[in-house]
N, C-alpha and C positions, 0 to 999 in steps of 0.2 A: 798678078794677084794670086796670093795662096790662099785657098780655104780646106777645111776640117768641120765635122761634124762633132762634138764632145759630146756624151752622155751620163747623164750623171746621177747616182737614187738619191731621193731623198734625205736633204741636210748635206751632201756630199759637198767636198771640194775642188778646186784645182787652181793650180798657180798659173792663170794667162800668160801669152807669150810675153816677151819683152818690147815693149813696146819700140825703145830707143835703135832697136834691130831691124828696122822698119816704118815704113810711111804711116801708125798706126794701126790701128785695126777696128771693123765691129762687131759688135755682138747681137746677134740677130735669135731671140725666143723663139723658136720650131715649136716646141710642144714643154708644157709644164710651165717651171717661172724662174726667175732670176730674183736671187736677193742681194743687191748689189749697191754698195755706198749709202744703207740706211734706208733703202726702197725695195720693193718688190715690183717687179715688170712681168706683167703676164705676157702667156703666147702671142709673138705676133710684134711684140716690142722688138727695140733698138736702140741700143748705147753703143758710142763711142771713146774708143781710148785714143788718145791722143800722141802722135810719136816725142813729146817731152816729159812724158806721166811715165810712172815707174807699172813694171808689171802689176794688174789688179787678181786678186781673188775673184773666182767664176765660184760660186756658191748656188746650187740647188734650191729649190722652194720647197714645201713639204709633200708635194708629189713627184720631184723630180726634175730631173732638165733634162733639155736634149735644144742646143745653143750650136747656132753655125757661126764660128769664128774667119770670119773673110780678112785679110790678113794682105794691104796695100804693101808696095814694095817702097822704098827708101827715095826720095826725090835724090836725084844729082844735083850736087851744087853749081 
C-alpha cells in the first residue's frame, strides 16, 4: 500500500491518482473537508475510488484540505 498526505487551501485542486494503476484507492479527511461528487465530507470522512473509475478531482472545502490518499496496489490476476 502506498500512502501521501495532500494538502490543499481553500477552493484548491488536484487531479487523484489513476485509479486503473492500481487496486483503487481512499480518501480519508485528516482536517478541513472534501467537496467531492456533489457532497461535502467533513474531517474524519472516507470515500472510495474504485480501480474501474477514472481519476477523480480532490477539491478542498472553504477552509481547506489536508486528505490522506492510501493508495492499494493492483490485485494479480
Amino acid at each position: 500500500m502506498a500512502a501521501h498526505m495532500l494538502r490543499l487551501g481553500a477552493g484548491m485542486a488536484a487531479t487523484g491518482p489513476d485509479p486503473k494503476q492500481s487496486g483503487g484507492y481512499y480518501l480519508f479527511v485528516a482536517n478541513g473537508s472534501l467537496d467531492w461528487a456533489g457532497k461535502t465530507y467533513p474531517r474524519w470522512s472516507m470515500v472510495v475510488v474504485e480501480p474501474n473509475e477514472d481519476a477523480v478531482e480532490i477539491r478542498a472545502g472553504d477552509k481547506g484540505l489536508e486528505v490522506l490518499v492510501l493508495q492499494y496496489p493492483r490485485e494479480e490476476e
